[in-house]
N, C-alpha and C positions, 0 to 999 in steps of 0.2 A: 962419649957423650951424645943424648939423641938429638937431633933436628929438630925444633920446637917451631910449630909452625902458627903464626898468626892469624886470629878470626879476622877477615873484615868486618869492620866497625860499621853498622848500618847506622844511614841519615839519621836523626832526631824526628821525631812525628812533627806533621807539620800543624802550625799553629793554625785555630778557624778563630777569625774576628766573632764579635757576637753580634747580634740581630739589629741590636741597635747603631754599631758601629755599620755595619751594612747599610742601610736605611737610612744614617745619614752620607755616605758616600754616594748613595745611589739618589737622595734630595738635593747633595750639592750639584752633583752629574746634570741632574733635570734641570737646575737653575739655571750653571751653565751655558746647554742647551738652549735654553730658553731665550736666552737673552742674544742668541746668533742664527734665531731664527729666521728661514729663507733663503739664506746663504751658505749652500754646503761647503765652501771652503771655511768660512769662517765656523762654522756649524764643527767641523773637523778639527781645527786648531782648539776650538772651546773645551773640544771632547780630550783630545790628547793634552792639552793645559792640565785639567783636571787631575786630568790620572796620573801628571808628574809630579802632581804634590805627593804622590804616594811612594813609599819605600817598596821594590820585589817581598819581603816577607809581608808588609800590610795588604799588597795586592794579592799575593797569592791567599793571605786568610780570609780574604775579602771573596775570592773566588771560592776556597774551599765553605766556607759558610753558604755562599749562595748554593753549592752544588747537593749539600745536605738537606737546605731545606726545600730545593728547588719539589721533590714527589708530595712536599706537606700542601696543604691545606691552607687556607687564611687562619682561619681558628685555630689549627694547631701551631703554627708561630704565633699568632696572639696571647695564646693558653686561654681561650674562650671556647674548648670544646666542651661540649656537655659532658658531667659524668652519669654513670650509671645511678639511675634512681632521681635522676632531675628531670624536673618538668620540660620536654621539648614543645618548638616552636611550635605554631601552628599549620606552616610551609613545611617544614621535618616529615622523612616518610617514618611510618610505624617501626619498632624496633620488631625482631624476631622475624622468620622465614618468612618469606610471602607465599600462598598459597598455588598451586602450579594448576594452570588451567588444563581442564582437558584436551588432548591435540583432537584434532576434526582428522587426519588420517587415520588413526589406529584407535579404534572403539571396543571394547572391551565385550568380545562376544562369547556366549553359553558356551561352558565347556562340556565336554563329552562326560559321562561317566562311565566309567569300567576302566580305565587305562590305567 
């Protein structure tokens, strides 16, 4: 009879809170905060109070959520980005390439003919 050997069982994916769960963790944290204002020990205890109301799996989604949206955009966690074919702001740069100015070193001088 052969040797049958067992796969390791990889972790479960881990869970990300959603934006709004974020947001309000991150509103309670600021109240907090707020309210131990001046007093960095108290200021500290406010902070670690907080964050014991939370479960390791809620903190860690609460982390993995911020790490995902942390390269976005305001608008793109809002879902207020413009799509194509809408009217942009008036602040908004023009869509498509921008035009490349001339360099001031390298001028574009008459080429020889016969070569």
């Amino acid at each position: 009879m052969a040797l049958r050997t067992r796969k390791p069982t990889s972790p479960p994916p881990p869970l990300r809170a959603s934006r709004d769960e974020l947001n309000a963790f991150l509103d309670g944290l600021q109240a907090a905060q707020a309210e131990a204002a001046g007093d960095s020990t108290k200021l500290r205890t406010a902070t670690l109070a907080h964050i014991a109301k939370y479960s390791l799996p809620e903190l860690q989604g609460l982390i993995g959520r911020a790490y995902v949206d942390a390269p976005k955009s305001a608008s793109q966690k809002l879902g207020t980005m413009p799509k194509d074919g809408e009217p942009r702001g008036e602040g908004d740069p023009p869509k498509g390439p921008r035009p490349r100015a001339p360099s001031a070193k390298r001028q574009a001088s008459p080429r020889r003919k016969g070569r």
